[in-house]
Structure formats: C-alpha cells, structure tokens
C-alpha positions as CSV (number, residue, x, y, z in Angstrom):
1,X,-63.9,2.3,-5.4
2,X,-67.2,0.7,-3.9
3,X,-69.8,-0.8,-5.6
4,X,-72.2,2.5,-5.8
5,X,-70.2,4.1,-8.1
6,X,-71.2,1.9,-10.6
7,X,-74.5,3.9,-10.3
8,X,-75.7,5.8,-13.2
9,X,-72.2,5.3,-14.7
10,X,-72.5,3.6,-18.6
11,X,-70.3,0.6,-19.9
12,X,-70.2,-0.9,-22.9
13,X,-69.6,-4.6,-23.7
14,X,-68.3,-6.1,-26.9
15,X,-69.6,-9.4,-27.8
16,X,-72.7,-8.9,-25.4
17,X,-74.7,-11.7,-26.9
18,X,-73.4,-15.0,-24.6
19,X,-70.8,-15.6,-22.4
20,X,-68.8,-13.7,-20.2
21,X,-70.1,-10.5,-21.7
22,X,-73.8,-11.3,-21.1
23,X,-73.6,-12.4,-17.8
24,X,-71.3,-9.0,-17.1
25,X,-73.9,-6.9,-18.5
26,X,-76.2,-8.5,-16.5
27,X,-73.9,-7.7,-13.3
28,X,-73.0,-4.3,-14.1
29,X,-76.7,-3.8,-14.7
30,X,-77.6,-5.3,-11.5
31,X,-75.0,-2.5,-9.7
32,X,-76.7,0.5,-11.1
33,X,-74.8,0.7,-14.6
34,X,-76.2,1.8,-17.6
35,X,-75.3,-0.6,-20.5
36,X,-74.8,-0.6,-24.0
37,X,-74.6,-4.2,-25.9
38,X,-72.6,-4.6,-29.0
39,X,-72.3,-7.7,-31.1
40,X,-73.1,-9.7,-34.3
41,X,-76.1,-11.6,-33.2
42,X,-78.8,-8.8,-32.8
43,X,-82.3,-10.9,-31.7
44,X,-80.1,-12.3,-28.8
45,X,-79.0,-9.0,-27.8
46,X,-82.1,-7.7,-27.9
47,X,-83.1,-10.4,-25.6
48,X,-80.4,-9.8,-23.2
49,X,-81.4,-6.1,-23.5
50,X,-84.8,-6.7,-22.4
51,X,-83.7,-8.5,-19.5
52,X,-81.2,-6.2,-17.8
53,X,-82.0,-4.0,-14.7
54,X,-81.3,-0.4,-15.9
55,X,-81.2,1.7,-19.1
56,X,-79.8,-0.5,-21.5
57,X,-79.6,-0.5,-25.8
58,X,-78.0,-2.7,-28.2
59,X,-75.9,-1.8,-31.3
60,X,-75.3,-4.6,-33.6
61,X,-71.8,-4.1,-35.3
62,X,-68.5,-6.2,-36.1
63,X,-65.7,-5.4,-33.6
64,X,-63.2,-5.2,-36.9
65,X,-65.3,-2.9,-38.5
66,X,-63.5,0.9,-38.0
67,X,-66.5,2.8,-39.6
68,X,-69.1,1.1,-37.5
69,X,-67.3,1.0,-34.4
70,X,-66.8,4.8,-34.6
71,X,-70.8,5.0,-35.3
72,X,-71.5,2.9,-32.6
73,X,-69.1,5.0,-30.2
74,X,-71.1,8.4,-30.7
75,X,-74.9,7.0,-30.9
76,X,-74.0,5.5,-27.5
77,X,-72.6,9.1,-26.1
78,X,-75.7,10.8,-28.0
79,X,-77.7,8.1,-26.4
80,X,-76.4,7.9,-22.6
81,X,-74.9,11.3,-22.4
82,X,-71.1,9.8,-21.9
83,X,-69.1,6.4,-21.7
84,X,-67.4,5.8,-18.2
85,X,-66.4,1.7,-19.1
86,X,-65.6,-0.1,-22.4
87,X,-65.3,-3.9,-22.1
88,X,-63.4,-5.3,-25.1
89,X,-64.6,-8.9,-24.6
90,X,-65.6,-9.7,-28.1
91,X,-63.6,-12.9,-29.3
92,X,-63.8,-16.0,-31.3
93,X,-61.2,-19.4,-31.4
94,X,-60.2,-22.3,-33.2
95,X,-58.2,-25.0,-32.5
96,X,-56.1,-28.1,-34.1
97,X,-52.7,-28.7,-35.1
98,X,-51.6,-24.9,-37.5
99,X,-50.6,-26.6,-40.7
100,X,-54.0,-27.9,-40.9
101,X,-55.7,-25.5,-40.3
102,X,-58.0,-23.2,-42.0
103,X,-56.5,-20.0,-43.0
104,X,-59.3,-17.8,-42.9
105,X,-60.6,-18.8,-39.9
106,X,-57.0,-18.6,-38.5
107,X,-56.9,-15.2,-39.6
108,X,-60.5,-14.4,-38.3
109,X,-59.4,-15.2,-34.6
110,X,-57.0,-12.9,-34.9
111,X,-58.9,-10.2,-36.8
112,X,-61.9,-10.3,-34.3
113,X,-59.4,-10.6,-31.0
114,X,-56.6,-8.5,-31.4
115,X,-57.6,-6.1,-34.3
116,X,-61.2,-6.0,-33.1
117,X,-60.3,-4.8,-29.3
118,X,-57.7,-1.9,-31.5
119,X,-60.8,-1.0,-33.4
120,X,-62.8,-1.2,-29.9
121,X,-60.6,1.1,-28.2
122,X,-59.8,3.5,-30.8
123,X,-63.3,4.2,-32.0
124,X,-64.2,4.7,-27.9
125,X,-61.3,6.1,-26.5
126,X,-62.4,9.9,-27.6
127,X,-65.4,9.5,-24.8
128,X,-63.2,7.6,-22.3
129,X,-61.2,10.4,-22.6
130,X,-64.2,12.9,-21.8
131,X,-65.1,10.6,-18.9
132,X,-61.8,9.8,-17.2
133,X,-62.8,6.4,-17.9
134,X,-61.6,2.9,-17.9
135,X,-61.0,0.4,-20.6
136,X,-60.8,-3.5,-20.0
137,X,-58.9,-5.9,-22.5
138,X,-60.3,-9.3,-21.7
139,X,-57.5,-11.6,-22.2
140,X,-56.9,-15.2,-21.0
141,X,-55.0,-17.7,-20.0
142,X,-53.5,-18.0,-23.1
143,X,-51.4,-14.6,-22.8
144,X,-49.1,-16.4,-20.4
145,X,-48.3,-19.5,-21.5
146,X,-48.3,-21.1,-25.0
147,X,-50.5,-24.4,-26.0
148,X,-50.2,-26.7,-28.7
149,X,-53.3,-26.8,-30.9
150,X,-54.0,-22.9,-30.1
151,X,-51.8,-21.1,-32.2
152,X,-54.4,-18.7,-32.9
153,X,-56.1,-18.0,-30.2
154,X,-52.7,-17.8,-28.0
155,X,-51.2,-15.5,-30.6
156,X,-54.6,-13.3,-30.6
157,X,-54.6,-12.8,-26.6
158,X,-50.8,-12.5,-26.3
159,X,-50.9,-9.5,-28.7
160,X,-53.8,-7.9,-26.7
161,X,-52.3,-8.6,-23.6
162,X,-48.9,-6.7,-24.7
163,X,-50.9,-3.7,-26.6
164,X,-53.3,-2.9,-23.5
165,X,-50.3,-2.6,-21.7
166,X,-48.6,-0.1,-23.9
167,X,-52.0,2.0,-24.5
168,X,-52.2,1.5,-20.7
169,X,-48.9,3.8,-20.4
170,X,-49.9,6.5,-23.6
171,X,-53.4,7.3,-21.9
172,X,-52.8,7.2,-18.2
173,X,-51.9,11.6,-18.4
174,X,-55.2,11.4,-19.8
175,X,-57.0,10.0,-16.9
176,X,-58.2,6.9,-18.2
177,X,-57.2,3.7,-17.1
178,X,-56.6,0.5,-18.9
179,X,-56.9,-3.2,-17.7
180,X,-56.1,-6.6,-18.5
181,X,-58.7,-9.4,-17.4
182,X,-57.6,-13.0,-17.4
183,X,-59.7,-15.9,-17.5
184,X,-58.7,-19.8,-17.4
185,X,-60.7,-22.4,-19.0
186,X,-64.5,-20.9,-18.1
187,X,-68.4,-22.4,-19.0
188,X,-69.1,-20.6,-21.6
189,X,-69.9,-21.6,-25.0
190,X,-66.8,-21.4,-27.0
191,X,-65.2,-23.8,-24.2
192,X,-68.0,-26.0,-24.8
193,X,-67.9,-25.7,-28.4
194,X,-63.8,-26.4,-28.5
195,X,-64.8,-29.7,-25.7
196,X,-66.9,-31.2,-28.9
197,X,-63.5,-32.6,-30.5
198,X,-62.4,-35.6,-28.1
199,X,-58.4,-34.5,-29.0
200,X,-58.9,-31.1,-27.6
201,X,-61.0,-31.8,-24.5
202,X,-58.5,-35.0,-23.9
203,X,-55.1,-32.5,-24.5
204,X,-57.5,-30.2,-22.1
205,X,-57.8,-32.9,-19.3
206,X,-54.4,-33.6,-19.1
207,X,-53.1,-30.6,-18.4
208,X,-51.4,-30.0,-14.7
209,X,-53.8,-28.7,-11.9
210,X,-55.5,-26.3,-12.0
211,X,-55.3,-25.3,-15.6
212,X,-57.5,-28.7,-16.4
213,X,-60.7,-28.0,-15.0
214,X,-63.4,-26.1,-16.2
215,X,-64.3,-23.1,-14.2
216,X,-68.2,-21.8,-13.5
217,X,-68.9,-18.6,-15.1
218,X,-70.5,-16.9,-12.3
219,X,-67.5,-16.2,-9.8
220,X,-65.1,-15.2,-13.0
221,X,-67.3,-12.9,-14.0
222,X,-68.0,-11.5,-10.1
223,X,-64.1,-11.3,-10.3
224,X,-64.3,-8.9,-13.6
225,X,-66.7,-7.2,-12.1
226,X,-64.6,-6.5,-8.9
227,X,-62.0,-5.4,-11.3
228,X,-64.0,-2.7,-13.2
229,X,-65.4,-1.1,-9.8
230,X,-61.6,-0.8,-8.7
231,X,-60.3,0.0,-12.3
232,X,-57.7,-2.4,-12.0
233,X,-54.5,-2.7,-13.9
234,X,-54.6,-6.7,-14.1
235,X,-57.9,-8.5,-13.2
236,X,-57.8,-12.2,-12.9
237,X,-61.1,-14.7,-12.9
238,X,-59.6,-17.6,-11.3
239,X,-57.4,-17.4,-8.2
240,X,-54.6,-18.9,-9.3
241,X,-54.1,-16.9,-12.4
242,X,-51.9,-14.3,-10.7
243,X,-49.6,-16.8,-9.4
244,X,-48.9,-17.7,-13.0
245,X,-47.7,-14.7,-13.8
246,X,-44.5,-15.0,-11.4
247,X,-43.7,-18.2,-13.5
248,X,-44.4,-17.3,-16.9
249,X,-40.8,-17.0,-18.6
250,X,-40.7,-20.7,-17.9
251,X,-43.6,-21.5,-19.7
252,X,-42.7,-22.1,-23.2
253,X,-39.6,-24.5,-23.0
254,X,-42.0,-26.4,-20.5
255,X,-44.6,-26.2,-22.8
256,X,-42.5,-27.1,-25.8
257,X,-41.0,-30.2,-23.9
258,X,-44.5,-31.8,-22.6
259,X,-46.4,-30.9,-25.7
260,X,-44.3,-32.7,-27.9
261,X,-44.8,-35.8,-25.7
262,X,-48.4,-35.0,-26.0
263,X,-48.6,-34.4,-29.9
264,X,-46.9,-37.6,-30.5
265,X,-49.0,-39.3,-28.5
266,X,-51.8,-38.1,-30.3
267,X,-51.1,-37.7,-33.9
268,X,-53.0,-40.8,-35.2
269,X,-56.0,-38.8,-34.2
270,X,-55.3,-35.7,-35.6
271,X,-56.3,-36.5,-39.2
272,X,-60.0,-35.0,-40.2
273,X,-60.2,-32.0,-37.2
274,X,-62.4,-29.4,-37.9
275,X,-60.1,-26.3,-37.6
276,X,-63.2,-23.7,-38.3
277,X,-64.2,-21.1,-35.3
278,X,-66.0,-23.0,-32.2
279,X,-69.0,-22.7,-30.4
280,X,-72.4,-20.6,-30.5
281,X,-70.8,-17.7,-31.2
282,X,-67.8,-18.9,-34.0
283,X,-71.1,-19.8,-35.4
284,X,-72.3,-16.4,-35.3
285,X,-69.7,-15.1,-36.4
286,X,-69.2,-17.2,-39.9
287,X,-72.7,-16.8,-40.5
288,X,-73.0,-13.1,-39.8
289,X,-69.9,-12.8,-42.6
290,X,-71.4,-15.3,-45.0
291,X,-74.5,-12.8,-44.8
292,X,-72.4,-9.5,-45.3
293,X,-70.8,-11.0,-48.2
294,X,-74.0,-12.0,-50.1
C-alpha cells in the first residue's frame, strides 16, 4: 500500500498524550488520516489535538475500562463515519528487583498493557470488522528476550505479543489484519523516567550492542508508520529488531546466565528503589486513579 491511502482513512491511538503515540498521530495526520486520541491526560490531548493536520478529536478514557472503551468505540464511528486503524499503544512500566516491588503497581503494568490492548481490541474490533481494517499491538523489545528488573513490563508485552498473534489468526476470514510493532530502548518519556534510577540506566548501559543505546523517536515511529500503510504482520522500529527474532529461543538461559552476574554485582545498590510506574505518563496514570477513587 502507498502512502495515499492513508487519505481520509481514520485511526485511533491509545495513549495519545506523549510518546510514541503522539508523534504517530502527528504522522498519520500529516499523511491524510483522520485521528482520534484516547488517553488519561485530557488537557494534553487536547493540545495534541489542536496541533494535528486533519480532522482529529480526543476521547479521554482508561484503556482497562470495558464500558468506556466500548463508548469510546461507537462515538468515534458516530463521529468519523468508520474506524479503518486502531493503535493499541497505551502502556505504563516499572522496574526493580520483583520481590521488592510494589504489587499494585506490578499489577497495574499488566492491567494497562496486556488487559488494556484486550479491552482496546475488543471494544473496536466490531468497526474494524465493518472496515476491513487493521489493528496494531505495540509491543517491544521485551517480547523477545527476558530482563532482570522488568518482570512486569516483559511479562506484560510477552503476553500481547502471543495474543495479537492468535487474534491475528481468528480475524483474518474477516478481513482485518493484525500486527505486532516492536520497539528497542526509544526517547520517550517512560525510558527517561526508568534512566532516573542510576541501577537501571547502569544494568541498561551494559547491555551488548545494540540493545544499549537509546534510540531517537522520530525514525521508530516513521518505521510504525511504514508498518500501518502496508498493514504488516510484524513491524519493527529499530533495524536490528528482526534479526532478534531468529535468535530468540536462546535468550533466556543467556539472559539467566549474564544477569545473575549482573545482579550480584549490583545488589548493595538495590536496597531503597522506587518500584512505582515511571515517567510522565506512570505519573498520569497514578494520579488519574488516585482521582477516580476519590
């Protein structure tokens, strides 16, 4: 597919407010696509709104959140006439060793992740349907290999990973496609967020090339973007990232082996981590909760 059929086609993206899935509605914008914005912080999606190219509206609504999902789904079909993309991009991490960790916010990661791109699809995959559309799980690096100090997060993106695939083979007959997106260590604000503690930017650094640096937003996102015009099975932001998946099954007892070196050699530092949700948007997150339960 070319770039012009993005034109006049409508996409939604989950966790619209930062990131990766500002800068793609920006892009998808710029190419012609209408876009609809869904997230827990609602002045900064109205922002990003204001700034896009084309037809655009913002919905604000927790990803985990069946009942508003499906409301969201059918005000953006009564809104834009029909829903050719959903991006399921919304996601939150924490990191630090798991028996310290917090439970909730352990439980959140997965809640917003995994169960929050099943709500995603589910509430939207009525109109996809209608459309013949495509649906796009981001996932990461972390759905191929296992990391010490991620249990969370790599649990959360393994387990979207593997259930994009399956719906990928139960809606096919129906015309809509499904894809995975990958993305390595990218700019955005819950990298930044999880740099802030010196053991997991130092764990981070000393991983093997090229799964150590810190990639710039702008081509991964190009790369997504790619992706969705071609309505890819697997979509990957960083080179390299499909290589990975040819060596995969060795991960974990190479993992295993080197991160218990690395653990050890950290472990007087580990005392006192914060193990709550990082960066702008974990923020968001915990305070947008915090106001729902008041």
């Amino acid at each position: 597919m070319s770039r012009a059929d993005l034109e006049g086609q409508v996409a939604v993206v989950t966790g619209a407010a930062r990131g990766v899935g500002e800068l793609l509605a920006r892009k998808l914008s710029a190419r012609g696509a209408k876009v609809a914005l869904v997230g827990l912080e609602e002045e900064a999606l109205k922002e990003v709104s204001g700034r896009l190219h084309s037809e655009s509206a913002h919905w604000y609504a927790d990803v985990t959140d069946h009942e508003a999902m499906s409301r969201v789904a059918q005000e953006v079909k009564e809104r834009f006439g029909k829903v050719d993309i959903v991006v399921a991009n919304a996601g939150v991490a924490t990191g630090g060793p798991f028996a310290d960790s917090d439970p909730r916010a352990w439980r959140r990661v997965i809640e917003v992740n995994l169960i929050g791109s099943a709500v995603t699809a589910r509430a939207f995959l009525p109109v996809l349907v209608e459309s013949r559309g495509y649906l796009l799980q981001i996932a990461s690096l972390a759905a191929i290999t296992p990391a010490p100090m991620m249990t969370a997060y790599c649990a959360s993106k393994s387990g979207v990973e593997a259930y994009a695939h399956s719906l990928r083979a139960e809606v096919g007959y129906q015309g809509v496609r499904v894809g995975v997106a990958y993305l390595s260590w990218t700019d955005t604000d819950m990298v930044r967020g999880a740099d802030q503690d010196d053991v997991m930017r130092e764990l981070r650094q000393r991983l093997p090339w090229p799964s150590n640096k810190t990639y710039p937003l702008g081509p991964a996102v190009d790369r997504i973007v790619a992706g969705i015009e071609r309505r890819s099975a697997h979509v990957y932001g960083q080179w390299w990232l499909r290589g990975m998946q040819g060596v995969r099954g060795y991960l974990p007892a190479l993992i295993g082996t080197v991160g218990q070196r690395e653990m050890k050699r950290f472990a007087p530092r580990l005392q006192g981590m914060r193990s709550g949700l990082v960066g702008a948007g974990g923020a968001a997150d915990e305070e947008a909760r915090a106001t729902h339960r008041n």
